[in-house]
N, CA, C and O of each residue as an XYZ file, in Angstrom:
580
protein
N     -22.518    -70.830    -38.661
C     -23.624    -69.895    -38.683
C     -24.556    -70.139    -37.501
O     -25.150    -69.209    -36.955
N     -24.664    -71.346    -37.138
C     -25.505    -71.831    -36.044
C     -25.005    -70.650    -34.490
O     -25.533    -69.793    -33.781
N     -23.891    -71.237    -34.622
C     -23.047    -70.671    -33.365
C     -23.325    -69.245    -33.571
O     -23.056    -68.798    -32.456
N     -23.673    -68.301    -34.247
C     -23.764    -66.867    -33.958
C     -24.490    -67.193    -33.794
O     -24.566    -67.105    -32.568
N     -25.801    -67.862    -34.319
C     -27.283    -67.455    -34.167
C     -27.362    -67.134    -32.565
O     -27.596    -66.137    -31.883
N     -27.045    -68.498    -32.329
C     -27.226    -69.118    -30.623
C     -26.180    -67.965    -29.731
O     -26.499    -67.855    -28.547
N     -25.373    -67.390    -30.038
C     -24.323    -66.312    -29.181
C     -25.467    -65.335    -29.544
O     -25.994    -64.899    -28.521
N     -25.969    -64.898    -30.591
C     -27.186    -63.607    -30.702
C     -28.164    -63.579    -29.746
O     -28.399    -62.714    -28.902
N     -28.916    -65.012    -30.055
C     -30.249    -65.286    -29.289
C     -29.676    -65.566    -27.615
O     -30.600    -65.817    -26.841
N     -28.724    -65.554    -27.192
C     -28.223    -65.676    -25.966
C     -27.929    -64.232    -25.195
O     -28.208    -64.065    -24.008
N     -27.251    -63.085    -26.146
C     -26.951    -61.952    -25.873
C     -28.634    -60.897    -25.924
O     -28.784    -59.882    -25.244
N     -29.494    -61.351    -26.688
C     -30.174    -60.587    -26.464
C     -31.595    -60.993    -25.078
O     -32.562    -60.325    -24.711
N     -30.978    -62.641    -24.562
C     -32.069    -62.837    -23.701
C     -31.248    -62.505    -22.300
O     -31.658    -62.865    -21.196
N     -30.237    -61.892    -22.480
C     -29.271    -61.493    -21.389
C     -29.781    -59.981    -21.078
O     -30.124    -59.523    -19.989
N     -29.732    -59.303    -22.408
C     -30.313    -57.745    -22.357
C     -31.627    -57.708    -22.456
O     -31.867    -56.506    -22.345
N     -32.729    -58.311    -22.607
C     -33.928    -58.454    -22.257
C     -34.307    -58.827    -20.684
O     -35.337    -58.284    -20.283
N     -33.526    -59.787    -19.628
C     -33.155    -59.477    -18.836
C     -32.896    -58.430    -18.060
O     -33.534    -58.143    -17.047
N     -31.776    -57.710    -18.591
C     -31.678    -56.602    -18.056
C     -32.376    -55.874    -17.854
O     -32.531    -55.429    -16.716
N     -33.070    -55.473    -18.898
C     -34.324    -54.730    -19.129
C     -35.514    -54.682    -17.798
O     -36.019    -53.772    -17.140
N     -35.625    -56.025    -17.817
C     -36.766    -56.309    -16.822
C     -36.203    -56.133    -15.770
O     -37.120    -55.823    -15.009
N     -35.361    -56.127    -15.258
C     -34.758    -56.249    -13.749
C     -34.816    -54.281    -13.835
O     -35.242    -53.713    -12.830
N     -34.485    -53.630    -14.750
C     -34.730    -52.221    -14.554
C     -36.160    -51.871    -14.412
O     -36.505    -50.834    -13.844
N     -36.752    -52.466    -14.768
C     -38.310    -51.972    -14.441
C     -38.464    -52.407    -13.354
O     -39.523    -51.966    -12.907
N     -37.946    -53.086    -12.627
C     -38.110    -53.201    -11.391
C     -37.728    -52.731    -10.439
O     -37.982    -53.077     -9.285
N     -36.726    -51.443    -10.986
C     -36.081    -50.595     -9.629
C     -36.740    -49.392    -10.105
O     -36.135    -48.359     -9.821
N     -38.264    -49.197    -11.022
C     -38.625    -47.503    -11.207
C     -39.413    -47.615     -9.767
O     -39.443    -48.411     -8.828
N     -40.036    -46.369    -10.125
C     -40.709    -45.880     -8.790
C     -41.951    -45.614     -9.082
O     -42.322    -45.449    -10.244
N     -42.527    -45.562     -8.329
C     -44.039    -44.855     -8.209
C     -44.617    -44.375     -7.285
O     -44.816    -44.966     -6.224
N     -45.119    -42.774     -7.647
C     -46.138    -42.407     -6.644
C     -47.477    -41.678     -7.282
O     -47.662    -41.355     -8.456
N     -48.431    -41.504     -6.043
C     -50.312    -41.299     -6.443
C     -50.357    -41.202     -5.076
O     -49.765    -41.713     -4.126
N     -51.442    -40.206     -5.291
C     -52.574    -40.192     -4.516
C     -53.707    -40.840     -4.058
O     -54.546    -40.681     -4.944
N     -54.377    -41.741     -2.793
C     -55.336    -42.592     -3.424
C     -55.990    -42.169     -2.060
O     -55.203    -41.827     -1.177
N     -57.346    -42.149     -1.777
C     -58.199    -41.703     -0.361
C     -57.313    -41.571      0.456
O     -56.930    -42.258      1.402
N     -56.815    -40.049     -0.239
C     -56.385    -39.276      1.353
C     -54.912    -39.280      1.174
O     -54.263    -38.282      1.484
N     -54.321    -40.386      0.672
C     -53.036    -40.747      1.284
C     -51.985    -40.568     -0.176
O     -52.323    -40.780     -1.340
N     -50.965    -40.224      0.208
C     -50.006    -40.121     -0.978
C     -49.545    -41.341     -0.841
O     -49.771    -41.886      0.240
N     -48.827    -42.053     -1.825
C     -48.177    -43.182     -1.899
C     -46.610    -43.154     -2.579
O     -46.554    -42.785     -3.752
N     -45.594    -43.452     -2.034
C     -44.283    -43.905     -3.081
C     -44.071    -44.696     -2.739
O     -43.985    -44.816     -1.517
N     -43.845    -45.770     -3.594
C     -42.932    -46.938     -3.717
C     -41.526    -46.838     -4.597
O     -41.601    -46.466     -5.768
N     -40.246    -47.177     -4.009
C     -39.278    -47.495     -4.839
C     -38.365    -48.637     -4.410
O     -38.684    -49.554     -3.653
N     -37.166    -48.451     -5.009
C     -36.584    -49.534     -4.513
C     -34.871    -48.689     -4.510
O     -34.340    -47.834     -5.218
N     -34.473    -49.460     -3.352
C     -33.056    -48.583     -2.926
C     -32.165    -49.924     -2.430
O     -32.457    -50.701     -1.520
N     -30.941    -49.953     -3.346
C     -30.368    -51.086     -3.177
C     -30.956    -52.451     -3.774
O     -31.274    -52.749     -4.925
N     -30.988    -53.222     -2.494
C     -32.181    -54.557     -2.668
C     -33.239    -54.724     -1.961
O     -33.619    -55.855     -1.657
N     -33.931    -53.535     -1.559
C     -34.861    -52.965     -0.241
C     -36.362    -52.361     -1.635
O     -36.253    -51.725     -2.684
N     -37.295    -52.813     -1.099
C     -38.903    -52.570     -1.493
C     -39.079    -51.501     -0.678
O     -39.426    -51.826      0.457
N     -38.930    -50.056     -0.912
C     -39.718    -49.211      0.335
C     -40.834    -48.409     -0.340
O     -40.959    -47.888     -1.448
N     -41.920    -48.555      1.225
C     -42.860    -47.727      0.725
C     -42.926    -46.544      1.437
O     -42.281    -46.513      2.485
N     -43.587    -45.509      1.099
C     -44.056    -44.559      2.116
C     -45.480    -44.374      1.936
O     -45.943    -45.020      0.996
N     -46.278    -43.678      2.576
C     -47.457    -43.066      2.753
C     -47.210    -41.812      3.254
O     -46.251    -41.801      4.025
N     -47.781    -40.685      3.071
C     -48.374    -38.972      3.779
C     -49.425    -39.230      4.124
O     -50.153    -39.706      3.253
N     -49.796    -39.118      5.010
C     -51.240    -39.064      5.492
C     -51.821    -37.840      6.517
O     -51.424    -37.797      7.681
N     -52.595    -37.049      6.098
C     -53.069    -35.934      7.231
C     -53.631    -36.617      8.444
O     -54.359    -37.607      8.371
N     -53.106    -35.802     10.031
C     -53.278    -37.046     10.657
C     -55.071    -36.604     10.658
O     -55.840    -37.564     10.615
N     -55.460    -35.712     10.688
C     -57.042    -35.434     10.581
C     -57.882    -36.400     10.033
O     -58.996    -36.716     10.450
N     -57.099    -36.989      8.778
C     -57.472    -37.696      7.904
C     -57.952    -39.568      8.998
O     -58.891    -40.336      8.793
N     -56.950    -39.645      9.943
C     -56.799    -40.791     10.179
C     -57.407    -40.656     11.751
O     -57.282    -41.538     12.601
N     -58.047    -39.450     11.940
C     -58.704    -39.071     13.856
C     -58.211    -39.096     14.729
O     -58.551    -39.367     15.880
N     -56.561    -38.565     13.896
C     -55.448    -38.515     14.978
C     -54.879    -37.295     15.257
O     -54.372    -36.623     14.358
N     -54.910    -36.900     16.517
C     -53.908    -35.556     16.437
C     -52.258    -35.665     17.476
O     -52.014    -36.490     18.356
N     -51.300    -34.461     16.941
C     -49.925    -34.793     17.902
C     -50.278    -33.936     18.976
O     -51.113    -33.037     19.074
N     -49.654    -34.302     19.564
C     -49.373    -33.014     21.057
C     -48.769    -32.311     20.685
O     -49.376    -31.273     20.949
N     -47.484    -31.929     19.964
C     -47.149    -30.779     18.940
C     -47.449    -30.011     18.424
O     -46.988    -28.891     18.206
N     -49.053    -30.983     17.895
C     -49.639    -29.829     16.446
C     -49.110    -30.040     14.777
O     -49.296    -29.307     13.806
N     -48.347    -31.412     14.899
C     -47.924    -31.801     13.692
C     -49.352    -32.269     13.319
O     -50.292    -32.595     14.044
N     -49.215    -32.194     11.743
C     -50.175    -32.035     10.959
C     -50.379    -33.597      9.693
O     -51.338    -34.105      9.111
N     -49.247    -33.804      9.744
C     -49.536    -35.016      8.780
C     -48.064    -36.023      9.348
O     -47.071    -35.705     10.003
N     -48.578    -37.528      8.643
C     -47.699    -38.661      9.190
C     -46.805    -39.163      7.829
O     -47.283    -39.473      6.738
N     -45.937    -39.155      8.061
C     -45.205    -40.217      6.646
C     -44.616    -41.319      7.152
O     -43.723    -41.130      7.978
N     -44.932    -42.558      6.823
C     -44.977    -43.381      7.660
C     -44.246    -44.304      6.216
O     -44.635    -44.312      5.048
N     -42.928    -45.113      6.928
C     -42.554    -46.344      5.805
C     -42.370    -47.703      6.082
O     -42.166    -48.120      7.223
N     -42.446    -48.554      4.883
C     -42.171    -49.749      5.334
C     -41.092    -50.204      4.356
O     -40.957    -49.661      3.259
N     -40.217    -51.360      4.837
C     -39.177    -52.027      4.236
C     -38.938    -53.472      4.004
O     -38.618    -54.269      4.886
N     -39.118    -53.746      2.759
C     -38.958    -55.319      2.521
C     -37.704    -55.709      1.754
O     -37.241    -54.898      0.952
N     -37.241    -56.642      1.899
C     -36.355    -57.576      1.680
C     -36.772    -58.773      1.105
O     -37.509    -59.546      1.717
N     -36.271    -59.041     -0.268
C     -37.170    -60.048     -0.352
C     -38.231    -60.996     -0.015
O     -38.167    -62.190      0.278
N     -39.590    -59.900     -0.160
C     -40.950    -60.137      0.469
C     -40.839    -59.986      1.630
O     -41.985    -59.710      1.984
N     -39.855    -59.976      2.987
C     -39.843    -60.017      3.861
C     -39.738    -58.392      4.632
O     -38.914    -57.510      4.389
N     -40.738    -58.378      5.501
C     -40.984    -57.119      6.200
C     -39.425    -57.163      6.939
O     -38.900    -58.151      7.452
N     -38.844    -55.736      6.825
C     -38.071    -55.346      7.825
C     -38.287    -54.962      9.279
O     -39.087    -54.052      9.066
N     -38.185    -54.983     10.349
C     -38.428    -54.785     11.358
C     -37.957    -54.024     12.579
O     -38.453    -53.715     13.663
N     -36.568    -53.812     11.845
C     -35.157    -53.635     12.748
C     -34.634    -52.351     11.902
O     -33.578    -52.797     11.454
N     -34.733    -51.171     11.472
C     -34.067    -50.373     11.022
C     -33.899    -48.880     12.010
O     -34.468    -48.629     13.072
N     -33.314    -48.375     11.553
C     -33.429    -46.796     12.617
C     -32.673    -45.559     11.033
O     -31.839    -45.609     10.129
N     -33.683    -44.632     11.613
C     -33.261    -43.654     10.787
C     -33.636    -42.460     10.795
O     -33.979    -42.342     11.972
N     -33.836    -41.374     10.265
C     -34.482    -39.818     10.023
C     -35.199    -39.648      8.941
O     -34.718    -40.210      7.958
N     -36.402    -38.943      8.724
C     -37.194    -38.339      7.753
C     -36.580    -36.817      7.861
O     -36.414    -36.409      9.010
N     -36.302    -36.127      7.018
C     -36.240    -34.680      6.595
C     -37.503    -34.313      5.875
O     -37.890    -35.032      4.953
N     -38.388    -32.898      6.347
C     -39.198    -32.818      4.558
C     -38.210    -31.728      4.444
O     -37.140    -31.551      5.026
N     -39.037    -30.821      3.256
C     -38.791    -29.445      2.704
C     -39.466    -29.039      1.994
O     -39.955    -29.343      0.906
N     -39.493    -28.327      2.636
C     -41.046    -26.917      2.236
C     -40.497    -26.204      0.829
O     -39.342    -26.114      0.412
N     -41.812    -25.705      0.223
C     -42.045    -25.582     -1.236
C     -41.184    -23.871     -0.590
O     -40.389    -23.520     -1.461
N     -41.185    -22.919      0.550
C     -39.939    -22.074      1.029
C     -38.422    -22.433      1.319
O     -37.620    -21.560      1.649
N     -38.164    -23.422      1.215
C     -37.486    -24.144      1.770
C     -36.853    -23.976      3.141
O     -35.680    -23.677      3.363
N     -37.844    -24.222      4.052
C     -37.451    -24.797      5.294
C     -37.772    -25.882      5.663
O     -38.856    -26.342      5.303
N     -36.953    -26.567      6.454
C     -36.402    -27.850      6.362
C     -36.980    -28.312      7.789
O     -37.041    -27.380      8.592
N     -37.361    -29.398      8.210
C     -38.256    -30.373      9.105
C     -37.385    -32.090      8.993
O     -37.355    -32.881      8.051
N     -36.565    -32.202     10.811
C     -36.140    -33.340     10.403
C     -36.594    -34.165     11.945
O     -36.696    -33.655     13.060
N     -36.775    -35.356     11.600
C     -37.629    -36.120     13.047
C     -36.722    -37.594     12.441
O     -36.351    -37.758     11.279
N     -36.515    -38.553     13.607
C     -36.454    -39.602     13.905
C     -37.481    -40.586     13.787
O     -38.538    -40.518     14.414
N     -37.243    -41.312     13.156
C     -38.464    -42.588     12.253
C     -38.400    -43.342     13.923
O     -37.555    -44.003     14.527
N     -39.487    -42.938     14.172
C     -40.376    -43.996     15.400
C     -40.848    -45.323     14.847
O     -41.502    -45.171     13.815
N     -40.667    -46.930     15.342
C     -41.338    -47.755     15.226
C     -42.255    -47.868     15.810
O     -42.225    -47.709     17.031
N     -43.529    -48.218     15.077
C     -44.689    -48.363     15.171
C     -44.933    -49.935     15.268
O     -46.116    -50.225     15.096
N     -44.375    -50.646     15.423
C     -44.358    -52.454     15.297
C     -44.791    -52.497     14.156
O     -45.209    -51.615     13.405
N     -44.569    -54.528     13.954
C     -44.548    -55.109     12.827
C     -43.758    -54.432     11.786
O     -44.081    -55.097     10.802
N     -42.925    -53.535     11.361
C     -42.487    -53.374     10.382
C     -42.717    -52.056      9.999
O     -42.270    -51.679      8.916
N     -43.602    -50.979     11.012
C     -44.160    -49.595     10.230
C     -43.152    -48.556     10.887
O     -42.956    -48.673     12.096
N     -42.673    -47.818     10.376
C     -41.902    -46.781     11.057
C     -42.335    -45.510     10.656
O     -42.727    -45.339      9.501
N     -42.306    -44.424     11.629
C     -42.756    -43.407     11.085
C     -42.259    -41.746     11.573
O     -41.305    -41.678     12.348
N     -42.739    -40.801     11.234
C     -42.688    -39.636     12.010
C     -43.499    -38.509     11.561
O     -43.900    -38.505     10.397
N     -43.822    -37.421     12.466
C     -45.170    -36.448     12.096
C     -44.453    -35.024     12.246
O     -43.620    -34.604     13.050
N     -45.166    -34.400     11.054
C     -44.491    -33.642     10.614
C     -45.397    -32.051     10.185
O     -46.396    -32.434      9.576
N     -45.414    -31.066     10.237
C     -46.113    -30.056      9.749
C     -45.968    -29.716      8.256
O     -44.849    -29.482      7.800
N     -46.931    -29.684      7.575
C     -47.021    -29.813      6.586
C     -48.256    -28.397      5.887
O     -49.265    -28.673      5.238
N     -47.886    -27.189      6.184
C     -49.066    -26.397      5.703
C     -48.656    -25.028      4.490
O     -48.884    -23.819      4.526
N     -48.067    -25.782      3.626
C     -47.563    -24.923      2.597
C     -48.369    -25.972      1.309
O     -48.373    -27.200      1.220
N     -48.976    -24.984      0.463
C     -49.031    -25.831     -1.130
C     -48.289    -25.707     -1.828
O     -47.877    -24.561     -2.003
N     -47.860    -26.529     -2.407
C     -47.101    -26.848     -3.328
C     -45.977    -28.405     -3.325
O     -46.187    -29.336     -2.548
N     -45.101    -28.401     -4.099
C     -43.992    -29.532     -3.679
C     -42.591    -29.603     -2.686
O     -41.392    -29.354     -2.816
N     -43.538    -30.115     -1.582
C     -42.291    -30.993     -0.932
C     -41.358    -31.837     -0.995
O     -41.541    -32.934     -1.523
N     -39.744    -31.337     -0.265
C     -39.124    -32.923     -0.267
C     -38.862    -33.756      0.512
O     -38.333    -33.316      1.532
N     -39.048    -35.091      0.461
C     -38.626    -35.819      1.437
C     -37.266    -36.520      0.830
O     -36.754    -36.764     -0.263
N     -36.930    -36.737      2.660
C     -35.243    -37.437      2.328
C     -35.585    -38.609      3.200
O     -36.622    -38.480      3.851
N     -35.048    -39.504      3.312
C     -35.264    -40.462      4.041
C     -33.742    -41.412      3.884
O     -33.493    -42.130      2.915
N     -32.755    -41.190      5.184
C     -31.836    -41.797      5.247
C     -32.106    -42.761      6.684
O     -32.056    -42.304      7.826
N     -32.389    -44.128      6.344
C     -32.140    -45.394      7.225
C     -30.815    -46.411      7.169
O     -30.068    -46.630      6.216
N     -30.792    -46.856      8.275
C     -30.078    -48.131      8.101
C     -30.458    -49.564      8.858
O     -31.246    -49.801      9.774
N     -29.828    -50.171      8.315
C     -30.327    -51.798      8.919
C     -29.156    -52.773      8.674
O     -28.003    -52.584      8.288
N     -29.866    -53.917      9.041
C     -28.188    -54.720      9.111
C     -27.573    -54.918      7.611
O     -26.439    -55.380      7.481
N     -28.395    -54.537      6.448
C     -27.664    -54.781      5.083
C     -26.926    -53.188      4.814
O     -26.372    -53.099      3.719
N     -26.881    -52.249      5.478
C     -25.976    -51.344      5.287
C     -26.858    -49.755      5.567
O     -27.784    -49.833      6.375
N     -26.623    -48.531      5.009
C     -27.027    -47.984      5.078
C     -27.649    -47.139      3.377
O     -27.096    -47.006      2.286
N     -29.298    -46.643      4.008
C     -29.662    -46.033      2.314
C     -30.685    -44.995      2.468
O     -31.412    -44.952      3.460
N     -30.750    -44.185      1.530
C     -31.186    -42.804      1.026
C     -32.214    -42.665      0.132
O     -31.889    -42.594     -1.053
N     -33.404    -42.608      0.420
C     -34.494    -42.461     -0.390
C     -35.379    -40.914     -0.511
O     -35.849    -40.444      0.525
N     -35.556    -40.200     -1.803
C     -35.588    -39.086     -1.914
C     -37.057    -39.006     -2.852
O     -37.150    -39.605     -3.923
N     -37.919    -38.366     -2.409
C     -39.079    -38.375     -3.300
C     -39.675    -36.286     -3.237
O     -39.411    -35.407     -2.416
N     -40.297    -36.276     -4.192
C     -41.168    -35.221     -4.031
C     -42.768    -35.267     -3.542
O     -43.395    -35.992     -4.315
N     -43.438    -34.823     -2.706
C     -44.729    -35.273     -1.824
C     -45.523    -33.475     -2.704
O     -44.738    -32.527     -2.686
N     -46.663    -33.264     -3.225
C     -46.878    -31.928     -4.186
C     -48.717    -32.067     -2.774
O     -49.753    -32.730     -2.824
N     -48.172    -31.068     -1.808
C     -49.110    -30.661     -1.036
C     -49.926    -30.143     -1.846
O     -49.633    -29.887     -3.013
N     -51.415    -29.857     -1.152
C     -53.249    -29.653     -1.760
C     -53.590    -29.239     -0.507
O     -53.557    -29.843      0.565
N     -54.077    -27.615     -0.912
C     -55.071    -26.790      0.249
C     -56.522    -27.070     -0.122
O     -56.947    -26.740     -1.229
N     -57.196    -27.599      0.674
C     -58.537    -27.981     -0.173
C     -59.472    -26.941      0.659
O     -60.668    -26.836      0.390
């Protein structure tokens, strides 16, 4: 009887486990002064993004792009530094906007983008780096103020 107990109490600190390691690959995004935020996790990679109007930040493009989505990538705690990739958005019409993630040093990569429709956007975000290649997909819900 012992021996199940201990195979029970073993199987369920295995799936309690599990458990927790899934809460650790949800996602999250908000709004916070100014800036949209997602965090998720893709693979074994921490990525974040930010939207930011560049108005917001007393920046303008020579283009006339209108806002920045800018990401970062960690590796166990460790900033990535070395990746290359593309941002796509997509407009709440769906037309589609795709730019090359510029490094910004230390670890920030980014690209600027026009952004003047309300409603929900998508972003795609396919990078790679030396652990392989990955695909991060969020919805960004534009505000005409």
């Amino acid at each position: 009887m012992k021996k199940i107990s201990v195979i029970i109490a073993l199987i369920s600190l295995v799936f309690a486990g599990s458990s927790m390691a899934m809460k650790g690959m949800e996602h999250s995004s908000g709004e916070k002064d100014g800036k949209f935020m997602h965090t998720t996790m893709v693979d074994d990679l921490h990525v974040e993004f930010q939207v930011m109007a560049l108005a917001n930040m007393n920046l303008q493009d020579s283009d006339g792009k209108t806002h920045h989505v800018m990401a970062t990538v960690k590796r166990d705690d460790q900033q990535l530094d070395k990746i290359a990739g593309k941002i796509k958005i997509i407009s709440p019409s769906g037309k589609d906007q795709i730019a090359d993630m510029k490094d910004y040093g230390s670890g920030v990569f980014a690209a600027n983008f026009t952004i003047d429709e309300p409603g929900k956007w998508g972003v795609i975000c396919l990078f790679k780096e030396d652990g392989g290649q990955h695909t991060v997909k969020f919805w960004y819900t534009h505000k005409t103020h």
